[in-house]
C-alpha angles and dihedrals in degrees: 000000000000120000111196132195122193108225098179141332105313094007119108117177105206129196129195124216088261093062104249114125128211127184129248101201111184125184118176093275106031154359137229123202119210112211126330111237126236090311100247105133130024101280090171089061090044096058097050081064095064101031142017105189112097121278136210118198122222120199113214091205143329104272120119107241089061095037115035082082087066086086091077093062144063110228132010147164152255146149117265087236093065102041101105092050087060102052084052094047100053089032117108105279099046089053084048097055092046096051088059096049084045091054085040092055089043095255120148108241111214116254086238104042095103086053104031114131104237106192117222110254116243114238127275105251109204119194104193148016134267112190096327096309111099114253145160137228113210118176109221092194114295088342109081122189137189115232102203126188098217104175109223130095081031136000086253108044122140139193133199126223119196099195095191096053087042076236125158113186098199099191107200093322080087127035120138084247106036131184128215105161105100120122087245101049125094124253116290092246098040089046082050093047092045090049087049092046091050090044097048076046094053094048108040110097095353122119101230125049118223104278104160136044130193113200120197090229100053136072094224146021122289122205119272082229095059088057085045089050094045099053096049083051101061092068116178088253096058084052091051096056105026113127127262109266116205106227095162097269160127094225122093098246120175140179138237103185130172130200143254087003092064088217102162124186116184120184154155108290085202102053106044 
């Protein structure tokens, strides 16, 4: 139920049977998890089998199809800005509304996932700044990683950079097609303007560029450059003048898309 790539030494993309990927990331001493899937299946079990030095989980923000795995371990992570989002996400309704797409794909639902304790995350507590946004460094044991709060898809969310992989895990601030419509998300130009200031902050002084990039919503890596493409694409006046995109609701959501890439930014027309 768990298919796994193995983007570099220590680094295992996994992806659940609903087709959201997390990130397994192992140094000698320790291991850190990005995300947890829809919760399906038992993504704590399945990690013992790939790794048994102890592992913190990071959140990279509070919606449900990168949280609700959060039931299969003991303690996990987010940032305070996302914590009610958190509470809404893994309350009644939402789990709800993903049995039902998980009947719909074919996927078994577990007997106990309406009733499942899902322990609040602690804080996430930074220690230090990345180009004005609050991060944290953490040595895993000879891999180190930067843990940055980057407010877009969501308040809280937060990326990973690898630097000596020249890795950014992006979490749901990048996908090829991103959204950033949700009543929670930042508006579409201040979200671009955030990604090209981390990016400018990576990069400054460091002695790899960003080369690789791991999505929670693809199987593999996609090239730095591609982020780097995508963002100097969506140009204030594409937003101006992108067409309206029906999502069900009552939000004003519109597109900016580009061929034959299939880059797709959807966003709030009211908030840019």
């Amino acid at each position: 139920m768990f298919r796994t790539n193995r983007v570099f030494p220590g680094i295992t993309h996994i992806t659940d049977a609903m087709g959201v990927s997390f990130t397994l990331i192992e140094g000698a001493e320790k291991a850190v998890l990005f995300d947890t899937g829809y919760g399906m299946k038992d993504a704590g079990a399945f990690i013992r089998t790939l790794t048994g030095k102890p592992v913190t989980v990071l959140l990279s923000h509070g919606h449900h199809d990168h949280v609700l795995g959060a039931r299969w371990f003991e303690k996990t992570y987010l940032c305070r800005e996302d914590m009610e989002e958190f509470r809404e996400r893994t309350g009644k309704v939402q789990r709800e509304k993903v049995a039902a797409q998980a009947r719909e794909q074919g996927v078994a639902v577990p007997d106990d996932f309406m009733d499942a304790r899902i322990p609040v995350p602690d804080a996430i507590r930074f220690t230090g700044e990345t180009a004005g946004f609050e991060s944290l460094d953490e040595d895993l044991g000879g891999l180190e990683i930067r843990v940055v709060r980057v407010p877009g898809h969501t308040p809280g969310s937060i990326v990973i950079y690898v630097p000596s992989r020249g890795l950014l895990l992006t979490g749901d601030d990048w996908n090829p097609c991103t959204w950033i419509w949700f009543p929670s998300s930042l508006g579409a130009k201040e979200w671009r303007d955030n990604m090209l200031t981390l990016i400018r902050g990576l990069e400054t002084g460091s002695s790899t560029e960003i080369r690789r990039i791991l999505c929670s919503h693809q199987p593999a890596p996609r090239e730095g450059e591609e982020l780097k493409r995508f963002l100097a694409w969506m140009t204030d006046e594409r937003m101006e003048n992108a067409p309206a995109f029906e999502t069900g609701t009552a939000i004003n959501t519109h597109a900016v898309r580009k061929e034959p890439e299939d880059w797709v930014l959807l966003f709030d027309r009211d908030k840019i």
